[in-house]
N, C-alpha and C positions, 0 to 999 in steps of 0.2 A: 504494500500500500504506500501510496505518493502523496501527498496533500501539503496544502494545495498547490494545483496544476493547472495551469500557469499560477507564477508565486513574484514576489517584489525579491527575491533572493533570499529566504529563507521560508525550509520546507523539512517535514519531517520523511522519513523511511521509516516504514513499521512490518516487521516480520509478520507472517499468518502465526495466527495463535497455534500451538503442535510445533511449529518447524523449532526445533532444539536444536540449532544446529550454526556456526558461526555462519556472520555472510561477511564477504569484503564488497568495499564500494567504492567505485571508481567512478568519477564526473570530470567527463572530457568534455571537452569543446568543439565549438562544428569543425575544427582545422583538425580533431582529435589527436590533442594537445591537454596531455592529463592537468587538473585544474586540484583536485583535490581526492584523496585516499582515506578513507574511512573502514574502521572494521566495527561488525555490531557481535559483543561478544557471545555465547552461548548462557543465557539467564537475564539477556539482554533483549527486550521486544523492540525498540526504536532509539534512532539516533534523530537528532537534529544539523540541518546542511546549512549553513549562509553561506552564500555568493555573491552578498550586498555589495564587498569589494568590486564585482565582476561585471563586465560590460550586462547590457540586455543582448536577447538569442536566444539561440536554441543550446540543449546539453543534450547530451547523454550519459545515462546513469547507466555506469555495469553494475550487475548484483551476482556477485561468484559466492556458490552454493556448492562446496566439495568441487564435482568436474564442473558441474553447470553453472553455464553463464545468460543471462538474463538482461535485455536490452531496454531502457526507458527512454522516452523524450523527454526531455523537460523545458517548461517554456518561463524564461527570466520575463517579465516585461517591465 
C-alpha cells in the first residue's frame, strides 16, 4: 500500500498485514537514478518516504521481497 498517490513529497509504504517478511525500497527517478534506499524491517508494517527535497515527476518505487521485485509509480506534484 502507497498513500497518498500522487503526494507533495511525503508518503507512506505499508506492508499487507501477514507479509513477515523484510522489504527493501528503492525510489528512482524517471532518468532511474537511485534517489533514496529504504529497508522496512520484519515486525515493521510501514515506513515513511519524503522527497520534499526533490524536484516534482514521476518515481518509481522498487519493493524487493526475498527474489521478488515489485514496480510502483509514484507521482510528486
Amino acid at each position: 500500500l502507497i498513500y497518498p498517490n500522487p503526494n507533495t513529497g511525503k508518503f507512506i509504504i505499508e506492508k499487507p498485514i501477514g507479509l513477515n517478511k523484510e522489504v527493501k525500497v528503492k525510489l528512482l527517478d524517471a532518468a532511474s537514478k537511485l534517489v533514496l534506499n529504504k529497508v522496512i524491517p520484519i515486525g515493521k508494517q510501514k515506513v515513511e518516504m519524503d522527497i520534499t527535497n526533490y524536484s516534482k515527476g514521476i518515481y518509481y518505487l522498487q519493493l524487493i521481497i526475498e527474489d521478488e521485485v515489485f514496480v510502483k509509480q509514484i507521482l510528486k506534484n
